[in-house]
C-alpha positions as CSV (number, residue, x, y, z in Angstrom):
1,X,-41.9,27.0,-4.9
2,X,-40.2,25.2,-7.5
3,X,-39.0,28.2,-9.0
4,X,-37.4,28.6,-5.8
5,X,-35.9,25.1,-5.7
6,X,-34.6,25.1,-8.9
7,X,-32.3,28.5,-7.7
8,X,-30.9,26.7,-5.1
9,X,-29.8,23.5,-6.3
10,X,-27.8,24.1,-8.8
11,X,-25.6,26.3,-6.4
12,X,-25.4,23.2,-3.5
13,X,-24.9,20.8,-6.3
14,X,-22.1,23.2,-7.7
15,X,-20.3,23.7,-4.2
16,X,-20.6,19.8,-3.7
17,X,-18.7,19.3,-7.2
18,X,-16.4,22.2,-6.4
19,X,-15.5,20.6,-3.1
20,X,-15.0,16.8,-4.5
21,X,-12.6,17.9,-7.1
22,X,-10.8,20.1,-4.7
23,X,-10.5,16.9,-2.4
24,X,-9.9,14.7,-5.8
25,X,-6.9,17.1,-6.5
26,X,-5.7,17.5,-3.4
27,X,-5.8,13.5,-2.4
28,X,-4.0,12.8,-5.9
29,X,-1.2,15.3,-5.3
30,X,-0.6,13.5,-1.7
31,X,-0.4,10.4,-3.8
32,X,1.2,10.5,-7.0
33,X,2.8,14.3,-6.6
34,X,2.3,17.0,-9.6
35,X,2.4,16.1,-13.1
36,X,1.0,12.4,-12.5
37,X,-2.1,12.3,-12.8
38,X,-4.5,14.0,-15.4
39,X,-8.1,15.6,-15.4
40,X,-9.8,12.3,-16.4
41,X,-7.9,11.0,-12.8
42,X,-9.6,14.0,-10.6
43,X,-12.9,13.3,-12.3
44,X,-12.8,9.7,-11.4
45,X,-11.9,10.4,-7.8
46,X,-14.8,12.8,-7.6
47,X,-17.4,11.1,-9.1
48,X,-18.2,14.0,-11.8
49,X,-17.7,13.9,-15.1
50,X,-14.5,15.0,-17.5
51,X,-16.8,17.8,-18.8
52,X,-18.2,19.3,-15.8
53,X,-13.9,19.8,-14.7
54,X,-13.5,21.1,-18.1
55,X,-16.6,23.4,-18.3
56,X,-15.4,25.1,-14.7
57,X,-11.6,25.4,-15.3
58,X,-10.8,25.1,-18.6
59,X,-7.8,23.0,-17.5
60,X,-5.9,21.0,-15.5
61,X,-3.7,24.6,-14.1
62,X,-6.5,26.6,-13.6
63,X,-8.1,23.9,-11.6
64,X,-4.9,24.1,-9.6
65,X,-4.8,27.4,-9.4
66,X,-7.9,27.1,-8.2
67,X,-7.2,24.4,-5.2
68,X,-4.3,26.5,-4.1
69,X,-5.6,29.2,-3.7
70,X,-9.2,28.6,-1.8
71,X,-7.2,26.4,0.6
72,X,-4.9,29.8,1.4
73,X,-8.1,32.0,1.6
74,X,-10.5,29.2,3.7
75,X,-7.4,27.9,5.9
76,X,-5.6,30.4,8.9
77,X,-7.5,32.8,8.8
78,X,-6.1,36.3,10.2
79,X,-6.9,36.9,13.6
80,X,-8.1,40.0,15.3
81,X,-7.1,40.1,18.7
82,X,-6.2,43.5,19.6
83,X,-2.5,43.2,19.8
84,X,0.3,42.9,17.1
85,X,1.8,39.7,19.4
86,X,-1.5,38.2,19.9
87,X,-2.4,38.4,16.3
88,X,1.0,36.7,15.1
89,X,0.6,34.1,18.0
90,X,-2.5,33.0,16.6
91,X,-1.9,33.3,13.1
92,X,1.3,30.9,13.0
93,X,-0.5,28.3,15.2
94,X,-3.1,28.6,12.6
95,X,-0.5,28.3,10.0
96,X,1.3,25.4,11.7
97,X,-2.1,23.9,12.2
98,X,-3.1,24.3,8.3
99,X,0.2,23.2,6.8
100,X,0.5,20.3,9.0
101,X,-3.0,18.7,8.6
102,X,-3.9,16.1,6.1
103,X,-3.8,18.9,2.7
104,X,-1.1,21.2,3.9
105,X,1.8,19.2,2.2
106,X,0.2,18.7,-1.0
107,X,-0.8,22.1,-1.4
108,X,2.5,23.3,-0.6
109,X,4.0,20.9,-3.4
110,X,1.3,21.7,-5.9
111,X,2.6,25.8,-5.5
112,X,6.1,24.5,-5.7
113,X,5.8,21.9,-8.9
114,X,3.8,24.9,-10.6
115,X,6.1,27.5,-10.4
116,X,8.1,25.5,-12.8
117,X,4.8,24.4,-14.8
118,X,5.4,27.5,-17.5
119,X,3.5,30.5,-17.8
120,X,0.2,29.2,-16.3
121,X,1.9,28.0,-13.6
122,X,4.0,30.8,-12.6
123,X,0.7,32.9,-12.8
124,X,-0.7,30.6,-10.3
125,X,2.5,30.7,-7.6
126,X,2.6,34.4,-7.8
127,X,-1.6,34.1,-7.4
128,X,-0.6,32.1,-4.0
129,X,1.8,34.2,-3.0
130,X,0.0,37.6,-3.7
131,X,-3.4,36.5,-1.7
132,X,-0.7,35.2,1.2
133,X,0.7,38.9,1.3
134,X,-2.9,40.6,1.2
135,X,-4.0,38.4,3.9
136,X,-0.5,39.4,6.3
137,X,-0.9,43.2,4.9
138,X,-4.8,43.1,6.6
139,X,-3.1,41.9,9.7
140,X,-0.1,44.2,9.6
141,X,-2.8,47.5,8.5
142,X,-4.9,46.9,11.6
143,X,-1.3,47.5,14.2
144,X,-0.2,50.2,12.9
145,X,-4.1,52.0,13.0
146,X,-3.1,51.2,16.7
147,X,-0.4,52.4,16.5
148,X,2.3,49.2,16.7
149,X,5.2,48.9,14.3
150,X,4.8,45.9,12.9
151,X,7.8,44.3,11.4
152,X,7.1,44.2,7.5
153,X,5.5,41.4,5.0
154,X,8.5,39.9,3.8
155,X,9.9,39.9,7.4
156,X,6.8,37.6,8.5
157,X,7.9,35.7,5.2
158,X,11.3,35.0,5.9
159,X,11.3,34.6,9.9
160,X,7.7,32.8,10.4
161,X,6.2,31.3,7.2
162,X,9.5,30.0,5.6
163,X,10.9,28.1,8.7
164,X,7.7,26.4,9.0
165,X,6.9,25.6,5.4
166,X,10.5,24.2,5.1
167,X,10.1,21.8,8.4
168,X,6.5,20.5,6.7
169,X,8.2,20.1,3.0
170,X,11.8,18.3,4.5
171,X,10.1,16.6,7.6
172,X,13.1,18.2,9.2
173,X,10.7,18.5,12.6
174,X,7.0,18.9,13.9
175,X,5.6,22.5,14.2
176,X,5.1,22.0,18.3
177,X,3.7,25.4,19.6
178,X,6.9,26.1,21.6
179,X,9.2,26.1,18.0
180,X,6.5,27.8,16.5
181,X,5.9,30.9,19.9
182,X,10.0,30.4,19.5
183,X,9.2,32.2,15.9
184,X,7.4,34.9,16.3
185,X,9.2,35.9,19.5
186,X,12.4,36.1,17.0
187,X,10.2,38.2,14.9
188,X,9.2,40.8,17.3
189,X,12.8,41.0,19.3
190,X,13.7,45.2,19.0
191,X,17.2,43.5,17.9
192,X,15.6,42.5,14.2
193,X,17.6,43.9,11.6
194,X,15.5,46.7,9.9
């Protein structure tokens, strides 16, 4: 029996830690924006210590890396619905949804202010942006095993994704759901350039 404690705690302690530094990190880039604030800050805000940040990522980047990227793969998650339309319908109000609520900005800035963070940094972007594209390539996969022709990754990039990201990172407008059906419609018109 307390073999079998001992297994499990470590894990629900370790997701707990995992979770307060992502919300440390994610609450300090909301505050002070990238490149202001240090390990020792997120450590504070999360109630762990320097070391335990240091022994899971190595460093502030990775740590980053880290937020970025399990907020792409645990936010808007790729529907299922039968149908090409239906699928992209959902998915952008997802999308709208995620990038909109309380951490959406701040990850957006954190992908932005490390692309020009050096090597590490770049790595990190292109980690964002490759896990983006695996997620639409699922989605895109699925309609044409039924036999849709679904418009292509970068075209979901450029005409769905982009608009809305650029409205959350200007504050040129809210993502209502008519602005964002008014996207995807776009997207799917037979008059898209190929």
């Amino acid at each position: 029996m307390q073999e079998q404690e001992r297994a499990r705690r470590p894990g629900g302690r370790s997701a707990r830690v995992r979770a307060a530094v992502h919300q440390a990190v994610t609450g300090l880039i909301a505050e002070r924006g990238y490149g202001n604030f240090t390990v020792g800050d997120v450590a504070a805000r999360a109630g762990v210590a320097d070391t335990s940040v240091y022994r899971r990522w190595g460093n502030l980047e990775a740590l980053l890396t880290d937020v970025a990227i399990t907020w792409l793969t645990t936010t808007s998650p790729i529907p299922d619905t039968g149908s090409l339309d239906t699928d992209l319908r959902t998915y952008a109000a997802n999308v709208a949804r995620d990038v909109s609520g309380p951490d959406g900005l701040a990850v957006l800035r954190l992908v932005i202010a490390l692309s020009t963070a050096g090597d590490a940094g770049v790595q990190a972007r292109d980690a964002f942006l490759a896990e983006r594209g695996r997620q639409l390539q699922v989605m895109l996969d699925r309609a044409r095993t039924r036999g849709e022709h679904p418009p292509e990754g970068l075209d979901i990039l450029d005409h769905l994704l982009a608009p809305m990201y650029v409205r959350i990172l200007f504050g040129t407008g809210p993502l209502t759901p008519a602005y964002v059906n008014s996207l995807v419609t776009r997207l799917l018109t037979p008059e898209r350039i190929p």
